[in-house]
Each structure stands twice: as structure tokens, then as C-alpha cells.
N, C-alpha and C positions, 0 to 999 in steps of 0.2 A: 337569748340575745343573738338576732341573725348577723352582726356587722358589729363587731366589736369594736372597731376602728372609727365607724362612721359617730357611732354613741360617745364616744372617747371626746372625737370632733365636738359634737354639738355641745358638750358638756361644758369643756374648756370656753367654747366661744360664749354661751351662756353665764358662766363663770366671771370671763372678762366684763361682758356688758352691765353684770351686777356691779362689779368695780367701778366701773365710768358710771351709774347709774346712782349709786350711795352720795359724792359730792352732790350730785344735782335734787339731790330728796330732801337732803337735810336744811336745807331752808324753808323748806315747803313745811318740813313735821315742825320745824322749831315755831313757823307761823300759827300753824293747828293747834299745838301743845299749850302756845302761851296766851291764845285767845280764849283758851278755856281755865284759865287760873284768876285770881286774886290780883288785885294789884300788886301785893307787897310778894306771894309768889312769883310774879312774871320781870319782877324787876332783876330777877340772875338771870334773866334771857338764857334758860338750858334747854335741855332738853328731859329733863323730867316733867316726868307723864303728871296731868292733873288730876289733882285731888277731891276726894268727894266730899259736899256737894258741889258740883259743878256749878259756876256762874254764870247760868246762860244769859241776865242781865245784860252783859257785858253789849250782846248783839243790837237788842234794844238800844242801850244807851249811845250803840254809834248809830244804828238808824236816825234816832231822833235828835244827836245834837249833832251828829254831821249830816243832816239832809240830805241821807242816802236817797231816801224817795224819790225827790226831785233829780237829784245827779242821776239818776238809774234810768228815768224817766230821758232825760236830756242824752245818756249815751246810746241807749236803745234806739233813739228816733235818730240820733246821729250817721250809728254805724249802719242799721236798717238803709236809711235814705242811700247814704254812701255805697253799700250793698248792691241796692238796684239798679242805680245809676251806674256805677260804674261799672258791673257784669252788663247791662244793656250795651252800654254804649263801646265797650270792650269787645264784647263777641261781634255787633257788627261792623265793627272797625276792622278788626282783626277779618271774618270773614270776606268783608270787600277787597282788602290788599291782600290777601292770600290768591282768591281764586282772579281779578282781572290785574294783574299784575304790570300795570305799565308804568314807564320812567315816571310819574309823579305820583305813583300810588309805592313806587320803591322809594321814592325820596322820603313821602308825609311817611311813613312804616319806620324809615332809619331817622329820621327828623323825631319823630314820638318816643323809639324807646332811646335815641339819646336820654332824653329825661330819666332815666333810670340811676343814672352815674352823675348830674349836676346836682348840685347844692341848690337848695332852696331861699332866694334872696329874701330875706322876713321884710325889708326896709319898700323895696321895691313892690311885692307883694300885697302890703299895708297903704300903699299908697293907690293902690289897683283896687281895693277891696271898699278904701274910703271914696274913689271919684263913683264907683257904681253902688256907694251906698247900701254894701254888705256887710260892714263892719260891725261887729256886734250884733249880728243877728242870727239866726239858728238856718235859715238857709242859704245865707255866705258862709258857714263854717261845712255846712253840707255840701255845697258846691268845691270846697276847698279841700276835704277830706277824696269827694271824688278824682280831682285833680292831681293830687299827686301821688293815688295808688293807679292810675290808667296808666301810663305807662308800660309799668310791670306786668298788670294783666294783661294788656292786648298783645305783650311779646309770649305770654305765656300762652293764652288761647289762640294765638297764631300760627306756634309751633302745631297744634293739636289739628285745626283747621285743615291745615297741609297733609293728616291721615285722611281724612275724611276723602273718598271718591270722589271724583268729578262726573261719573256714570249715573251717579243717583239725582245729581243737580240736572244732567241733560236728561233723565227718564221724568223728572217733576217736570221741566219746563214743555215738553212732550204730552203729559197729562192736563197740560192748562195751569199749572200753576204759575201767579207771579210772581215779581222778585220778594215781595214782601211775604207772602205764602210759601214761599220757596225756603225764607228763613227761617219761619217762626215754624213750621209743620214738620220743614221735612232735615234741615239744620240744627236749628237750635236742639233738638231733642239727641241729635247723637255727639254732640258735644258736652254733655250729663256730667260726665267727670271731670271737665274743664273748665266746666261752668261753677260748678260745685267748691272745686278747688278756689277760682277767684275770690268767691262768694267770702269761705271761711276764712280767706287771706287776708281777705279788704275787711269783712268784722274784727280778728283779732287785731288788726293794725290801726284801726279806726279806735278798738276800744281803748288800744295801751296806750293812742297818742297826746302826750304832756303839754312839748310846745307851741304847736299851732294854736290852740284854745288859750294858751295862759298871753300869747298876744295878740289874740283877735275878739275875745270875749272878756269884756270888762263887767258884765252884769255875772252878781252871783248867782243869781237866776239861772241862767243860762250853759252853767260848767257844767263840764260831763264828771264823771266819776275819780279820773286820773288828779282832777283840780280839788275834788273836795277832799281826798284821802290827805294831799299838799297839803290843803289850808286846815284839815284836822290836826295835822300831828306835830302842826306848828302852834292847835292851841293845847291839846294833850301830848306833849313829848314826853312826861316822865309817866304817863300812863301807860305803861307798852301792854298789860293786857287789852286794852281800846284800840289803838295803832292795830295790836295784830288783828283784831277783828274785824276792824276796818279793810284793813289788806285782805281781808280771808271774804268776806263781801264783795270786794270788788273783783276778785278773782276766780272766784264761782263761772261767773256765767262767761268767762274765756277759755275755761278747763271742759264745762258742758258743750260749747259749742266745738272745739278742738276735737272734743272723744267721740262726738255725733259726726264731725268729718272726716277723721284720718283718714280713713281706707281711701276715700276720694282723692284727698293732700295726693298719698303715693302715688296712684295712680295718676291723675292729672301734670304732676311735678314730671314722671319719669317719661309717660308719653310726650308730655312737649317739647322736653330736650333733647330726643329724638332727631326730630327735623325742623327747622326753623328757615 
């Protein structure tokens, strides 16, 4: 052992973050633990381990009588949609007022991420969504999901924006590129980790979101995954091995998509705030 000190170090801090880390598990294991038991098992909500044979049933029976399919179906095309849109229209938002910086391209910039800190009027909102005749439809909930994560991300790709050289934009324009070539060739590709970042922001936010959908979508058709788990566990409440697997369903593919982005998260988070 070269540094006996520094090992000492890393040991302790590792130590610490299993402490902070233990609270934050044990909801997770107590969800896993009890969507694989028995009814009459899961109803002492512990944390003892499941007994064999395992009920994998349990998975099933919340697929088909809570219309995970459909819900799965409707959040995917949700967050997806909300995804593109709002990384498109984010990066070149964000790269316009970054690099031609004039009084009304600072104003619209401080005017947009205001939105980041106002409350969202549901009342006024509902009234906007019924004169254009989005209400209750799966592309006014899409166009709504995009709206109020832009904000966020164009302050976030903004900051990022502001690394990126201005030598490389006059060597493309130099080469014959337009402005449109300009962003999609030789732009958008070095902003990867910003873009990335958005991307898994706006899916996780898009997927966990409860009450936009529960007042702008009256068809059961049409709920995402956050509404069905709702209206599952208001008809199985005393079922908590159902419930958890429900929850353990719908949690999957924010845990998959989370662990496929991290490394980006950090990176994109820590370069933006940088310089803004």
C-alpha cells in the first residue's frame, strides 16, 4: 500500500456514501422483495426475502388487469415525441441566442428560462388546450410535455453552446456551409453530451409526470403509465403484492434509461454550469 492516507480517505468517503445510499435502497428492495411474494406474504410490507416458489403470476396479472400494454404504449410515444421536440427545438434555440447575441435574442433567452421558476396555471392552460382543440388528445399532451421541459433545456444547452468555438462556425461558413448545415454537421454533433443529457431528462420527467395527464386526458385510452399504476392501486389496494409489481413495471424502463445515460447526465450537467 503506496499512500496509506489517501486509501484511508477513499475508504471513509465510500463508507459515508453507503450510509446516505442504504435510506435511498430500501424502498427500492422493499418494492422488489414484495412483488415477488404471496398476497398474504406481502401484506407485512417487510423486507423478508421471497419464498419459493416464487409468484411470478403476480407480473402477469398486473399486465393484463392494469393495461400496462396500452399505458406503456402511450408513455413511450409520449416521452419519445416530447424527446425530439424538445432536444430539437432546445439546441437551436439555445444555439441562436448563444452565438448572435443581440438585445432581443437576450431578452427571448431571459424571457424563456424565466419559465423555469413560474408555476404552471392548470386553469388557464385547459382553457388554451380546449380553444385549439388539444384537449384530450395524444398530440396536445405531446406538445404540452414539450413545453414545459424547454425551458430547462435550452438554459442547459446554452450554457454548453457557449464551449463550443466560434472558429469552427467561421471555418464551416468558409467551406460553403449554411446556416442549416452549419448546425446539423458541424453543431449539433459537438454538443453530444448536451444533447444527451436533455434527451434523458426530458424522458425521465416526461415519464414520472402524474398531473398534467390526470387533467388533460379524460380517455382511459390514452393515460400513460403514472395514471394506470393510480387507478390500479385504487382497485387492488389491499393487494400490495400487485401494487409492487405494478410499481416495479413501471419503473424499469426509467432505471434502464437513467443507467444508459449517466455518464452524459454528469458531464452535460457540470459543463453547462460552467458558463451560462
Amino acid at each position: 500500500m503506496k499512500n496509506p492516507k489517501r486509501f484511508t480517505e477513499r475508504l471513509l468517503r465510500n463508507l459515508i456514501a453507503v450510509m446516505f445510499s442504504i435510506p435511498c435502497l430500501i424502498p427500492l428492495l422493499l418494492i422488489v422483495f414484495n412483488s415477488l411474494k404471496t398476497k398474504q406474504a406481502a401484506a407485512a410490507m417487510d423486507l423478508s426475502l421471497p419464498a419459493l416458489p416464487i409468484p411470478w403470476e403476480n407480473f402477469s396479472v398486473v399486465i393484463e388487469k392494469g393495461k400496462l400494454a396500452q399505458s406503456f404504449l402511450n408513455s413511450l410515444l409520449y416521452s419519445a415525441g416530447s424527446v425530439f421536440l424538445c432536444v430539437f427545438f432546445a439546441s437551436a434555440a439555445a444555439y441562436v441566442m448563444s452565438r448572435n447575441q443581440t438585445r432581443i435574442n437576450r431578452f427571448l433567452y431571459m424571457f424563456l428560462v424565466l419559465g423555469i421558476t413560474l408555476p404552471i396555471n392548470y386553469v388557464a392552460l385547459s382553457k388554451v388546450l380546449i380553444t385549439l382543440r388539444l384537449n384530450n388528445t395524444r398530440g396536445g399532451i405531446i406538445l404540452l410535455y414539450t413545453a414545459m421541459q424547454l425551458p430547462f433545456m435550452t438554459f442547459l444547452i446554452h450554457g454548453f453552446v457557449a464551449k463550443v468555438p466560434t472558429e469552427l462556425d467561421e471555418a464551416a461558413v468558409i467551406d460553403g456551409c449554411g446556416p442549416v448545415r452549419l448546425f446539423f454537421l458541424v453543431v449539433l454533433p459537438l454538443l453530444k453530451p448536451a444533447v444527451i443529457t436533455a434527451g434523458v431528462l426530458t424522458f425521465l420527467n416526461t415519464w414520472n409526470e402524474f398531473t398534467a395527464p390526470l387533467y388533460f386526458l379524460n380517455s382511459t385510452s390514452k393515460w400513460p403509465m403514472t395514471l394506470s399504476v393510480y387507478n390500479f392501486f385504487g382497485m387492488y389496494f389491499k393487494d400490495w403484492n400487485l401494487v409492487c409489481a405494478d410499481i416495479l413495471l413501471t419503473s424499469l424502463p426509467v432505471l434502464l434509461i437513467y443507467l444508459l445515460g449517466q455518464k452524459y447526465i454528469v458531464s452535460g450537467m457540470t459543463t453547462g454550469a460552467v458558463k451560462g
